[in-house]
SEVOKOL-108141 format. One record per atom (N, C-alpha, C): y, z, x; chain; atom name; residue in three letters. Coordinates in Angstrom, 3 decimals, always signed. Layout:
REM residues N
<pt c2="Y" c3="Z" c1="X" chain="A" atom="CA" res="ALA"/>
...
//
This chain:
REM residues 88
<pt c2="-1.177" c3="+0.000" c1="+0.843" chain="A" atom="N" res="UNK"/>
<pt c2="+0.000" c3="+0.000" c1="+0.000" chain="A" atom="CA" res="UNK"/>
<pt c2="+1.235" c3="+0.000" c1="+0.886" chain="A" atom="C" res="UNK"/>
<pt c2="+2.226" c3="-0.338" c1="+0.492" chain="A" atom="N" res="UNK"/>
<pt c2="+3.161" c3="-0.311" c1="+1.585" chain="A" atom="CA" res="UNK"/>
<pt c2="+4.425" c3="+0.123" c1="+0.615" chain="A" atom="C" res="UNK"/>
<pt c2="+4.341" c3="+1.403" c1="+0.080" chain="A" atom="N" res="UNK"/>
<pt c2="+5.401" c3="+2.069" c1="-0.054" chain="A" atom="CA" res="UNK"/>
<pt c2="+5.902" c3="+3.397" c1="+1.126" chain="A" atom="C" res="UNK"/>
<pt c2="+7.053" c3="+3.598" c1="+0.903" chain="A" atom="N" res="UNK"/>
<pt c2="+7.817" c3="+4.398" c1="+1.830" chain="A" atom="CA" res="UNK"/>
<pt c2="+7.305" c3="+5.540" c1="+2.262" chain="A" atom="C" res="UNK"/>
<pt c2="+7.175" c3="+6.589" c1="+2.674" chain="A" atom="N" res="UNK"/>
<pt c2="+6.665" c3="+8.136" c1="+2.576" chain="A" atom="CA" res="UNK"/>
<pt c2="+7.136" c3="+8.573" c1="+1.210" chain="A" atom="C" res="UNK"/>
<pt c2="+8.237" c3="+8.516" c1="+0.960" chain="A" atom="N" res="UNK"/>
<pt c2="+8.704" c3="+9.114" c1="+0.115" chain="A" atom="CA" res="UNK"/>
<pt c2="+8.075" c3="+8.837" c1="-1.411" chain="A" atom="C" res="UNK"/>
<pt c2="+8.221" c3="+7.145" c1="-1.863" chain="A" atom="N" res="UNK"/>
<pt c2="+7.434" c3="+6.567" c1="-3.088" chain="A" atom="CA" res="UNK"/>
<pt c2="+6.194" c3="+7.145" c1="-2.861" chain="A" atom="C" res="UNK"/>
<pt c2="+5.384" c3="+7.253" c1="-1.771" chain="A" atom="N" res="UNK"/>
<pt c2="+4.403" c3="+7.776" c1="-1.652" chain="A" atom="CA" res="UNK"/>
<pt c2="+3.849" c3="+9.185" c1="-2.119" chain="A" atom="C" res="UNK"/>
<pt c2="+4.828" c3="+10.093" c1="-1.469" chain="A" atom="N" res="UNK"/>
<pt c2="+5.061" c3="+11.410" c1="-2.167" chain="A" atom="CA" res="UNK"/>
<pt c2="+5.175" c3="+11.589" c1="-3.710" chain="A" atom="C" res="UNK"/>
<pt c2="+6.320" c3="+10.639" c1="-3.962" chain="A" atom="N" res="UNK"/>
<pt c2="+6.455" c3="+10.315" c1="-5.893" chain="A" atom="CA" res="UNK"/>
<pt c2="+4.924" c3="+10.509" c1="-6.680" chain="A" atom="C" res="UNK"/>
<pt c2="+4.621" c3="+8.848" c1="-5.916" chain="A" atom="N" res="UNK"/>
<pt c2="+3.060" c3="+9.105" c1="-6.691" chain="A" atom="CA" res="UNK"/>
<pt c2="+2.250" c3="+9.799" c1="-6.686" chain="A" atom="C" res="UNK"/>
<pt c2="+2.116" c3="+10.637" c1="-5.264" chain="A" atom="N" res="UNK"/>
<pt c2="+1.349" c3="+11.552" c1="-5.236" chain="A" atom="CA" res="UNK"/>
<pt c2="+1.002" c3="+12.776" c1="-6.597" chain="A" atom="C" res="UNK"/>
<pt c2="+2.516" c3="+13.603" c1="-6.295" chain="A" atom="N" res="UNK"/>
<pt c2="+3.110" c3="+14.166" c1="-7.200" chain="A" atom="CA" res="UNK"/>
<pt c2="+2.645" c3="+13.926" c1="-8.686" chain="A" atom="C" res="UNK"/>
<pt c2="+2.519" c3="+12.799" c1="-9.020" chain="A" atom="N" res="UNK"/>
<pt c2="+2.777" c3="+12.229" c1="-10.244" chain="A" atom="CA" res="UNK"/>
<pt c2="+1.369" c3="+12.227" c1="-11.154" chain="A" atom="C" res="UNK"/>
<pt c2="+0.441" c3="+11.687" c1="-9.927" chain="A" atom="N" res="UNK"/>
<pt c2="-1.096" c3="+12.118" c1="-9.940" chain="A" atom="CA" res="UNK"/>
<pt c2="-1.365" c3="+13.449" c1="-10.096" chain="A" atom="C" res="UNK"/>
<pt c2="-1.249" c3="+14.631" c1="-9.117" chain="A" atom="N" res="UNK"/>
<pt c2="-1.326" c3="+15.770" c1="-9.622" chain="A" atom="CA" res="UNK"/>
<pt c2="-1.198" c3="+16.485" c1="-10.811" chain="A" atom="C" res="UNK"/>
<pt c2="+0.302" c3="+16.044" c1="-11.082" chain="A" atom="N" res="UNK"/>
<pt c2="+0.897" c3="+16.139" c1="-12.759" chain="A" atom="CA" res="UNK"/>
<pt c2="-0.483" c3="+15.784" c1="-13.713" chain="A" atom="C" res="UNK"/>
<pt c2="-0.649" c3="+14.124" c1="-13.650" chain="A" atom="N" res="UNK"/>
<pt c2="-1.650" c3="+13.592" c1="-14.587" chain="A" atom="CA" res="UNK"/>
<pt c2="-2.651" c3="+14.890" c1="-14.122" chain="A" atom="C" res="UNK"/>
<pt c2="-3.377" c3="+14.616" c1="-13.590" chain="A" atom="N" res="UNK"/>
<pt c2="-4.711" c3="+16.047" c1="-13.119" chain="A" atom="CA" res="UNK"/>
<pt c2="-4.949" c3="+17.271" c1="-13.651" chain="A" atom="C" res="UNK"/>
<pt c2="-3.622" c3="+17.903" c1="-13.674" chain="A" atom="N" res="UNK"/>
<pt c2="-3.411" c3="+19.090" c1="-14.051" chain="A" atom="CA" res="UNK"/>
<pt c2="-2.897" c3="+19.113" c1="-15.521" chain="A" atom="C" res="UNK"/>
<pt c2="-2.788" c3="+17.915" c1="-16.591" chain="A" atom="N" res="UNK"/>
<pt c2="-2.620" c3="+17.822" c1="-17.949" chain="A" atom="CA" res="UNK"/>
<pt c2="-3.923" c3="+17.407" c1="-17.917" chain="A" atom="C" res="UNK"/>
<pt c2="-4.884" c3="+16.639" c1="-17.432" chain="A" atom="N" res="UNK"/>
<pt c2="-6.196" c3="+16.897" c1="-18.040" chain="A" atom="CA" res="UNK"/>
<pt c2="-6.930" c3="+17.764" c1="-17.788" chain="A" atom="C" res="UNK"/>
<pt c2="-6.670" c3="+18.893" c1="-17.059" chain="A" atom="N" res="UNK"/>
<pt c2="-7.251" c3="+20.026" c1="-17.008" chain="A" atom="CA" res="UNK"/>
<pt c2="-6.989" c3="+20.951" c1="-18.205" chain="A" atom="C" res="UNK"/>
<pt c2="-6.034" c3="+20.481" c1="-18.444" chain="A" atom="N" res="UNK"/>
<pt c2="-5.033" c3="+21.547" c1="-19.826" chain="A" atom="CA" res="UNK"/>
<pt c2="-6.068" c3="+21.596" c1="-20.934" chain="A" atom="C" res="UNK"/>
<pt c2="-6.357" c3="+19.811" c1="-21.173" chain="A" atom="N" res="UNK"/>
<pt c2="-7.081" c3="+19.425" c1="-21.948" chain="A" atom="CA" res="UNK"/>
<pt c2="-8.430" c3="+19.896" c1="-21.962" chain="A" atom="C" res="UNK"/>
<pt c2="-9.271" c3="+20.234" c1="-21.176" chain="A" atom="N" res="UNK"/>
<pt c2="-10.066" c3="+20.120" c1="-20.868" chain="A" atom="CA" res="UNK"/>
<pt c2="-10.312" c3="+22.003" c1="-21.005" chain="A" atom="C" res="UNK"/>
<pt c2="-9.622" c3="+22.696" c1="-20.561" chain="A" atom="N" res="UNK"/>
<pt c2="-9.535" c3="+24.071" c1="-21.108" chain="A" atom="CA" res="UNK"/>
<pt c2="-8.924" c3="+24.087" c1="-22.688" chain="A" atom="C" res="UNK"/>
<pt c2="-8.365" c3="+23.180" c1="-22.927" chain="A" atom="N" res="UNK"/>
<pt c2="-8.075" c3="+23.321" c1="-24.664" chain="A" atom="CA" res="UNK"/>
<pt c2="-9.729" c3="+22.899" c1="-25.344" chain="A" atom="C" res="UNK"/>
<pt c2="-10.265" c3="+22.184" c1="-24.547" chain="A" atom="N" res="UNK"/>
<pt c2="-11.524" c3="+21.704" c1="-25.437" chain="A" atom="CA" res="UNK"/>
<pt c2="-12.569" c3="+23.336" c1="-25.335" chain="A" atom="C" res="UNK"/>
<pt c2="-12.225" c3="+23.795" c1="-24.212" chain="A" atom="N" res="UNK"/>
<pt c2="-13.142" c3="+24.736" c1="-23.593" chain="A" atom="CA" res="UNK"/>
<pt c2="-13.040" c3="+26.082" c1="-24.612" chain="A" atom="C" res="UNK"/>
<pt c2="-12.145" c3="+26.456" c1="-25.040" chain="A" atom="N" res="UNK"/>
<pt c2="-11.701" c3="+27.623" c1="-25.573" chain="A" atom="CA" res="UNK"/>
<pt c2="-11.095" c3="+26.931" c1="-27.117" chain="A" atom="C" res="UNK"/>
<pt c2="-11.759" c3="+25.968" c1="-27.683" chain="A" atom="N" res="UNK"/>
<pt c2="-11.915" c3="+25.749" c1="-28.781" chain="A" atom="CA" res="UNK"/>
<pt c2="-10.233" c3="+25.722" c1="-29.544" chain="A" atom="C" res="UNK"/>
<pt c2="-9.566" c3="+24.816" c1="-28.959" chain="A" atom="N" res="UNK"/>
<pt c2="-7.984" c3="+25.262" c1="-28.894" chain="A" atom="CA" res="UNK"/>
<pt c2="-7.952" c3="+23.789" c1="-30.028" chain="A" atom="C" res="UNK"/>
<pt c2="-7.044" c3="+23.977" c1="-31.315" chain="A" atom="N" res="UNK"/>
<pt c2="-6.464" c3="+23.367" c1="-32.244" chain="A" atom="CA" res="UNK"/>
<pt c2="-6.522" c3="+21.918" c1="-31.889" chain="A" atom="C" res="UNK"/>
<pt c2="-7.114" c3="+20.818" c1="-32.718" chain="A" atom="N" res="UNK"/>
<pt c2="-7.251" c3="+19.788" c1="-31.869" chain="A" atom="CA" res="UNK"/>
<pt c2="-5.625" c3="+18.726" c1="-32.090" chain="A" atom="C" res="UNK"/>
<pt c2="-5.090" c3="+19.141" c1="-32.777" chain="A" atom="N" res="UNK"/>
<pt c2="-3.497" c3="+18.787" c1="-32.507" chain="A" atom="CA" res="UNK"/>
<pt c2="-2.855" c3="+19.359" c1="-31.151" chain="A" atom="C" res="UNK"/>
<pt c2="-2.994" c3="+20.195" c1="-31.011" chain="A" atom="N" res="UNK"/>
<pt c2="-3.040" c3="+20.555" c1="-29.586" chain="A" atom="CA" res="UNK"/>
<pt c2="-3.100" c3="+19.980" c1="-28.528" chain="A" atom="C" res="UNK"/>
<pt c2="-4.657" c3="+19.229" c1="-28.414" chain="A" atom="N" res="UNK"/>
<pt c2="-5.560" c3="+19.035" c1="-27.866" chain="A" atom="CA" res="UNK"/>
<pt c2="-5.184" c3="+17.483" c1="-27.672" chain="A" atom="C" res="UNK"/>
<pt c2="-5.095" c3="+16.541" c1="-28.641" chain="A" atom="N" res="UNK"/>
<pt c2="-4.519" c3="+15.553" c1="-28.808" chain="A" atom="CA" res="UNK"/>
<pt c2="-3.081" c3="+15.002" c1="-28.515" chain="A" atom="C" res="UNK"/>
<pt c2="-2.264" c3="+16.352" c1="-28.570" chain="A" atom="N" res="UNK"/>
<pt c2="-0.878" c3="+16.338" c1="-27.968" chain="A" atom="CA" res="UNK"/>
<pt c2="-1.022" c3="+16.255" c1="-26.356" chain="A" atom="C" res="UNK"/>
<pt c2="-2.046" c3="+16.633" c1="-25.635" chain="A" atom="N" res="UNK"/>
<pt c2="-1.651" c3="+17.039" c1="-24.447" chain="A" atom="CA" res="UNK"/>
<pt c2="-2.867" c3="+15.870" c1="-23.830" chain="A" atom="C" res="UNK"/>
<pt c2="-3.265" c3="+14.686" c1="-24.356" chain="A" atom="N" res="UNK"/>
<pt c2="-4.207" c3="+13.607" c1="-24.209" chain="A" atom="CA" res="UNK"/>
<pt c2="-3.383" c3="+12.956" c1="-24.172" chain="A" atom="C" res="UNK"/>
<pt c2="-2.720" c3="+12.357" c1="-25.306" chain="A" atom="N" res="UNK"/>
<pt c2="-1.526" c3="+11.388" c1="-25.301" chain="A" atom="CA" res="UNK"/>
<pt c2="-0.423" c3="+11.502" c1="-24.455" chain="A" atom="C" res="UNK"/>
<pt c2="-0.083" c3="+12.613" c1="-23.975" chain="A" atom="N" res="UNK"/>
<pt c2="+1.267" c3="+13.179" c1="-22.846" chain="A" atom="CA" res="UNK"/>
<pt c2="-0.071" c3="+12.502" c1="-21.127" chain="A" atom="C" res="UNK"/>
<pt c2="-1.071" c3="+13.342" c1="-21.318" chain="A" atom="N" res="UNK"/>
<pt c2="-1.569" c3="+12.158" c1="-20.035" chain="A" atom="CA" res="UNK"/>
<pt c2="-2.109" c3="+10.994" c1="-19.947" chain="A" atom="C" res="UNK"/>
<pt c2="-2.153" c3="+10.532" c1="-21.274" chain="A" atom="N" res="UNK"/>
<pt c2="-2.548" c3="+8.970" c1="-21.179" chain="A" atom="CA" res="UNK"/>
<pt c2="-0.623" c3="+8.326" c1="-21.053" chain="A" atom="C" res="UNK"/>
<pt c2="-0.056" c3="+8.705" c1="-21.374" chain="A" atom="N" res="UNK"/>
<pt c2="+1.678" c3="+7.982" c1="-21.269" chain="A" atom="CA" res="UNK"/>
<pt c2="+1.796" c3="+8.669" c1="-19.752" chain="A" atom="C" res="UNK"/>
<pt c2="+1.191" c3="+9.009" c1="-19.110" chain="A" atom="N" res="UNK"/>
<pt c2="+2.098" c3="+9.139" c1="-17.506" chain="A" atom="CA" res="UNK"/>
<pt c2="+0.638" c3="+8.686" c1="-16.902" chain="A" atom="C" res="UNK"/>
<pt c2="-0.228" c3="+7.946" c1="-17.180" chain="A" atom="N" res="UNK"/>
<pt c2="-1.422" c3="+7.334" c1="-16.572" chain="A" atom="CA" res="UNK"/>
<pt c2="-1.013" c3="+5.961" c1="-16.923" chain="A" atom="C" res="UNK"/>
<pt c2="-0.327" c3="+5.697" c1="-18.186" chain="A" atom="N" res="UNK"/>
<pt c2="-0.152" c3="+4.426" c1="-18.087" chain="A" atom="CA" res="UNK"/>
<pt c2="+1.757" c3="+3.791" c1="-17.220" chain="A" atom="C" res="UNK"/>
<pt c2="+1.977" c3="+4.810" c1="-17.230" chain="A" atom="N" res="UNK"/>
<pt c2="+3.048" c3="+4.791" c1="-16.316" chain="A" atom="CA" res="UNK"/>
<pt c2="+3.207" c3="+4.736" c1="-14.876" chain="A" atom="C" res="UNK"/>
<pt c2="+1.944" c3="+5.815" c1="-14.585" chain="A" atom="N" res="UNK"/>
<pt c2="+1.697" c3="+5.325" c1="-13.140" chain="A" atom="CA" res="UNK"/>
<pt c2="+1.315" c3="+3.748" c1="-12.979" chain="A" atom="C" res="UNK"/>
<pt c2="+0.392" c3="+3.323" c1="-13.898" chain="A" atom="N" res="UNK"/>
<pt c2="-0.332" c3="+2.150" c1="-13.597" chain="A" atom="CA" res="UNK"/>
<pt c2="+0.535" c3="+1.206" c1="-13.575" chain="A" atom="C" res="UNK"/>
<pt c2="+1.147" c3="+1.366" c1="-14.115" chain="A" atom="N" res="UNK"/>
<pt c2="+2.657" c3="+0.167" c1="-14.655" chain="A" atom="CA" res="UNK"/>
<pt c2="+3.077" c3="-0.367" c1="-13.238" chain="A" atom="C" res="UNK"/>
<pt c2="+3.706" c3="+0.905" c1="-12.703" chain="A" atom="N" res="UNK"/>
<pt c2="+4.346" c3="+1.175" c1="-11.331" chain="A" atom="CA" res="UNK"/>
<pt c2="+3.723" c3="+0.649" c1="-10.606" chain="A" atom="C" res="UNK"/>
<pt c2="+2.370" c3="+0.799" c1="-10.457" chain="A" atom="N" res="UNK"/>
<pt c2="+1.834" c3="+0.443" c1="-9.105" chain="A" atom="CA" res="UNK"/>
<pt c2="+1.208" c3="-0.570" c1="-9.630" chain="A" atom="C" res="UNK"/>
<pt c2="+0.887" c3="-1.524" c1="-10.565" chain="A" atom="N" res="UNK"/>
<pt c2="+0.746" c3="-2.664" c1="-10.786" chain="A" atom="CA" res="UNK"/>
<pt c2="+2.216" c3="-3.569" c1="-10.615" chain="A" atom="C" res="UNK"/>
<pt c2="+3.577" c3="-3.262" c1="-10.834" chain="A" atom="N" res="UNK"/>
<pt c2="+4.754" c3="-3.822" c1="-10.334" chain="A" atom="CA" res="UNK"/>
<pt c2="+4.475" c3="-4.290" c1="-8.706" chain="A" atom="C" res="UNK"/>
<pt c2="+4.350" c3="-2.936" c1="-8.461" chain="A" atom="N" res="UNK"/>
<pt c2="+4.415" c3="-3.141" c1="-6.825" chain="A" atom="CA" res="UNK"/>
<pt c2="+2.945" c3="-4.160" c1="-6.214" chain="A" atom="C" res="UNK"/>
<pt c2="+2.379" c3="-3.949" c1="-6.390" chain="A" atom="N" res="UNK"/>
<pt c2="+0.963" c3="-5.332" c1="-6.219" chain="A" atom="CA" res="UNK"/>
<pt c2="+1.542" c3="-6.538" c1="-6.433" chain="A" atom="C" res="UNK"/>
<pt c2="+1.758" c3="-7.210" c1="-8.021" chain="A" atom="N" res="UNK"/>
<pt c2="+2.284" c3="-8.132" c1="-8.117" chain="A" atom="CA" res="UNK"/>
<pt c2="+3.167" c3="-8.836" c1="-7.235" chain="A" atom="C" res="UNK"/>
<pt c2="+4.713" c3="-7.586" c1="-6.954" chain="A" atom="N" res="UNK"/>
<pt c2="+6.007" c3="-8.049" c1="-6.188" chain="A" atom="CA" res="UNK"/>
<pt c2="+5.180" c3="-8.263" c1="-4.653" chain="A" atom="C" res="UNK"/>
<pt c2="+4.288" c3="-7.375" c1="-4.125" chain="A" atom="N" res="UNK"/>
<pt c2="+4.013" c3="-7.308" c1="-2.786" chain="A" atom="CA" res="UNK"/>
<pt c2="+2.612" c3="-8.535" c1="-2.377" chain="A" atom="C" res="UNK"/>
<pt c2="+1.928" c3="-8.588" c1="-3.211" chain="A" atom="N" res="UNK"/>
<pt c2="+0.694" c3="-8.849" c1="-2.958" chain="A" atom="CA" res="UNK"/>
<pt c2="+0.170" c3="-10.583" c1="-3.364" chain="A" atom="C" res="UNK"/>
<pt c2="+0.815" c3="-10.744" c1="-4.492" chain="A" atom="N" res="UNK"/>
<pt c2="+1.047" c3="-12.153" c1="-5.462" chain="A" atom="CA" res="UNK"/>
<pt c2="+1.759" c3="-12.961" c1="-4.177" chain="A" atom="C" res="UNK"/>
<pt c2="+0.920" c3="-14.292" c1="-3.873" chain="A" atom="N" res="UNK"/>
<pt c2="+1.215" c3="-14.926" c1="-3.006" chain="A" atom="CA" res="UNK"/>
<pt c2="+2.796" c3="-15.919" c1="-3.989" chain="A" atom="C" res="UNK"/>
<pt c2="+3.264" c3="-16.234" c1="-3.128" chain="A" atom="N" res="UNK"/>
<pt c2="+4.982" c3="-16.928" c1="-3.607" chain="A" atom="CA" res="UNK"/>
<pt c2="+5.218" c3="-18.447" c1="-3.435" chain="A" atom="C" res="UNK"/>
<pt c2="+5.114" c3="-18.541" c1="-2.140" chain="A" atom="N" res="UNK"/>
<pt c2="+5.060" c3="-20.129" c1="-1.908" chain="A" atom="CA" res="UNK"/>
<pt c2="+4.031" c3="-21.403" c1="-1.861" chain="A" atom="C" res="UNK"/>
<pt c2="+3.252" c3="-21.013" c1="-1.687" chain="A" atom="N" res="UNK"/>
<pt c2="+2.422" c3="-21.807" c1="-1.765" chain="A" atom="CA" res="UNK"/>
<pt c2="+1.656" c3="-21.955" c1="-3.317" chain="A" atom="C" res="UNK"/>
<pt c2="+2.248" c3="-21.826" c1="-4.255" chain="A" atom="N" res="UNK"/>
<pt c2="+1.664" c3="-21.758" c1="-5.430" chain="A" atom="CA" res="UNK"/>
<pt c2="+2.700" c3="-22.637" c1="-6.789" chain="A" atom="C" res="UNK"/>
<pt c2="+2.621" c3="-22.928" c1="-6.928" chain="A" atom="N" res="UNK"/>
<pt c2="+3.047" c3="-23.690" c1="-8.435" chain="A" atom="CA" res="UNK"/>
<pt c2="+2.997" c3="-22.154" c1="-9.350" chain="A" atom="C" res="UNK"/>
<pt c2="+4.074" c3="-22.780" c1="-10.713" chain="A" atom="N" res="UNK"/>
<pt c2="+4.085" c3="-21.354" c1="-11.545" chain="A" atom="CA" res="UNK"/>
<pt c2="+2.953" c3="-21.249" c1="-12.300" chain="A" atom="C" res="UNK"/>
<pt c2="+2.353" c3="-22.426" c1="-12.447" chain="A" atom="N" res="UNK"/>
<pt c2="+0.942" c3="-22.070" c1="-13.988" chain="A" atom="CA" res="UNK"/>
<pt c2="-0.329" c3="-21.596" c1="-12.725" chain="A" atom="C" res="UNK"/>
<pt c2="-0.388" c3="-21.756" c1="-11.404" chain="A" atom="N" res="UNK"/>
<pt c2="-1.225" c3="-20.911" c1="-10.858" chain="A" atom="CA" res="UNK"/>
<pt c2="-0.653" c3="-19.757" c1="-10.084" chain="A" atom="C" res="UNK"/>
<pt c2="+0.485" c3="-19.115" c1="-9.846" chain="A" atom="N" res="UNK"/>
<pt c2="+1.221" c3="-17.835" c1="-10.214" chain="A" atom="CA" res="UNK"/>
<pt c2="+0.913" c3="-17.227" c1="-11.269" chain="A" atom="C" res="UNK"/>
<pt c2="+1.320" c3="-17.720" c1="-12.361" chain="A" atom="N" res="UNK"/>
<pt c2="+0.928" c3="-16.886" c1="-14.165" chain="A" atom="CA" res="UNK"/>
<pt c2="-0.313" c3="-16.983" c1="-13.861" chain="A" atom="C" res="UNK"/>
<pt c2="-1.496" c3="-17.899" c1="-13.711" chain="A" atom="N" res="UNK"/>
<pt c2="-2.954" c3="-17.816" c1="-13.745" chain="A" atom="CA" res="UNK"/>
<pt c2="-3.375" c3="-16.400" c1="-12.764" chain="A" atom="C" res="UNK"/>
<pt c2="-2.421" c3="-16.251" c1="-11.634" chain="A" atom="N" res="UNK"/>
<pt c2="-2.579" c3="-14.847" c1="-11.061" chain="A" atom="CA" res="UNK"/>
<pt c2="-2.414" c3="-13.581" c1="-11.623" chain="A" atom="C" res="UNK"/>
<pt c2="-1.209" c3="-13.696" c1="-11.873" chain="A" atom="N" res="UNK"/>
<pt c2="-0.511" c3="-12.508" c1="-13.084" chain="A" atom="CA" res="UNK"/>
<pt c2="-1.318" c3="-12.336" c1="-14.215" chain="A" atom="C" res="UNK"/>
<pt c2="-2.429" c3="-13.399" c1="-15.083" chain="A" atom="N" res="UNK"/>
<pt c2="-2.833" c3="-12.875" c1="-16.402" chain="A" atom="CA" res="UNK"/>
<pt c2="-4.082" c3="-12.017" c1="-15.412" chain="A" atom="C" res="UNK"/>
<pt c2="-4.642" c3="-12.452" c1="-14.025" chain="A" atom="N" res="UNK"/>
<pt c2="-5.807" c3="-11.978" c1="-13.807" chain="A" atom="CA" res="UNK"/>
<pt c2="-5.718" c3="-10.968" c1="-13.064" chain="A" atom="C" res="UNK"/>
<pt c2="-4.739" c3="-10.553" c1="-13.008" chain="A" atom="N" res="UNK"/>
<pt c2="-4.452" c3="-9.435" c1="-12.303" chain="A" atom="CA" res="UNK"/>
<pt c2="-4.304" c3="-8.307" c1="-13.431" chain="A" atom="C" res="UNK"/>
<pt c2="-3.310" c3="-8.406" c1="-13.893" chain="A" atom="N" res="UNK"/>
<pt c2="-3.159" c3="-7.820" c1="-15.497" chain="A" atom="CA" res="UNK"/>
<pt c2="-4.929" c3="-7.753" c1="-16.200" chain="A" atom="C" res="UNK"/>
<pt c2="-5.199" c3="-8.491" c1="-16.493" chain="A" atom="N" res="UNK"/>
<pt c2="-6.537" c3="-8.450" c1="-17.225" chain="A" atom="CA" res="UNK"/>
<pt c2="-7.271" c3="-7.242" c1="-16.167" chain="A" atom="C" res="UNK"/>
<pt c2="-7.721" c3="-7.696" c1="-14.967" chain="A" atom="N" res="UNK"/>
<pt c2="-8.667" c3="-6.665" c1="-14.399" chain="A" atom="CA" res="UNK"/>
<pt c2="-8.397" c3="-4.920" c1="-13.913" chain="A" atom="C" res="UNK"/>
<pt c2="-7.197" c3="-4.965" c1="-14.672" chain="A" atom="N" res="UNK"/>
<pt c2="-6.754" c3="-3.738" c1="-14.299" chain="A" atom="CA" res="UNK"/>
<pt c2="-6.211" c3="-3.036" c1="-15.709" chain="A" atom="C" res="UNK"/>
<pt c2="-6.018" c3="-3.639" c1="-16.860" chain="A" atom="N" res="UNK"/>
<pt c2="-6.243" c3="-2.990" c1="-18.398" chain="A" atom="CA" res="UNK"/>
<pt c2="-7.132" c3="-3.071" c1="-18.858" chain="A" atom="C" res="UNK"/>
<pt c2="-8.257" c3="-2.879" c1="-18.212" chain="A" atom="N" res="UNK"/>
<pt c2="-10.108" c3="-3.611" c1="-18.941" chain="A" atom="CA" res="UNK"/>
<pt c2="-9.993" c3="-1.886" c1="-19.616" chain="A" atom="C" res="UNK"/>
//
C-alpha cells in the first residue's frame, strides 16, 4: 500500500474501532442484550466497514489502475472488476 505513516495510522485506528464494535456485538449476543440493541451496534459496524472499504478501494483504483496504456472501455472494464471482486 503506499499510504503515508500517518493514513496508515488512520486506518489502523479505524480497524480497531470496527473490532471493538463487533465485540460489543458479540457480548450483546452473549448476555442476551435487546436485539434493537444488538442490531444498532451491527449496522454502526457494517457503515464504518463499508467506509473503510470505500477508502481503500479509492486508493487501489487512483494508485494501482493502470492509466496510459489503456483506452476508457478497458479502464471501466477494470473498474467494474475491481469493484465486483471486492463487494462479492
Amino acid at each position: 500500500m503506499s499510504h503515508l505513516s500517518r493514513e496508515k495510522l488512520d486506518l489502523v485506528n479505524r480497524t480497531k474501532k470496527i473490532i471493538g464494535q463487533l465485540e460489543s456485538v458479540l457480548r450483546g449476543l452473549n448476555e442476551d442484550e435487546q436485539c434493537a440493541d444488538v442490531l444498532q451496534r451491527l449496522a454502526a459496524a457494517r457503515g464504518a466497514i463499508n467506509s473503510l472499504m470505500a477508502e481503500l478501494m479509492e486508493d487501489h483504483i487512483r494508485n494501482h489502475m493502470p492509466r496510459k496504456d489503456r483506452g476508457s472501455g478497458e479502464a471501466a472494464e477494470d473498474l467494474i472488476e475491481i469493484v465486483r471482486s471486492y463487494l462479492k
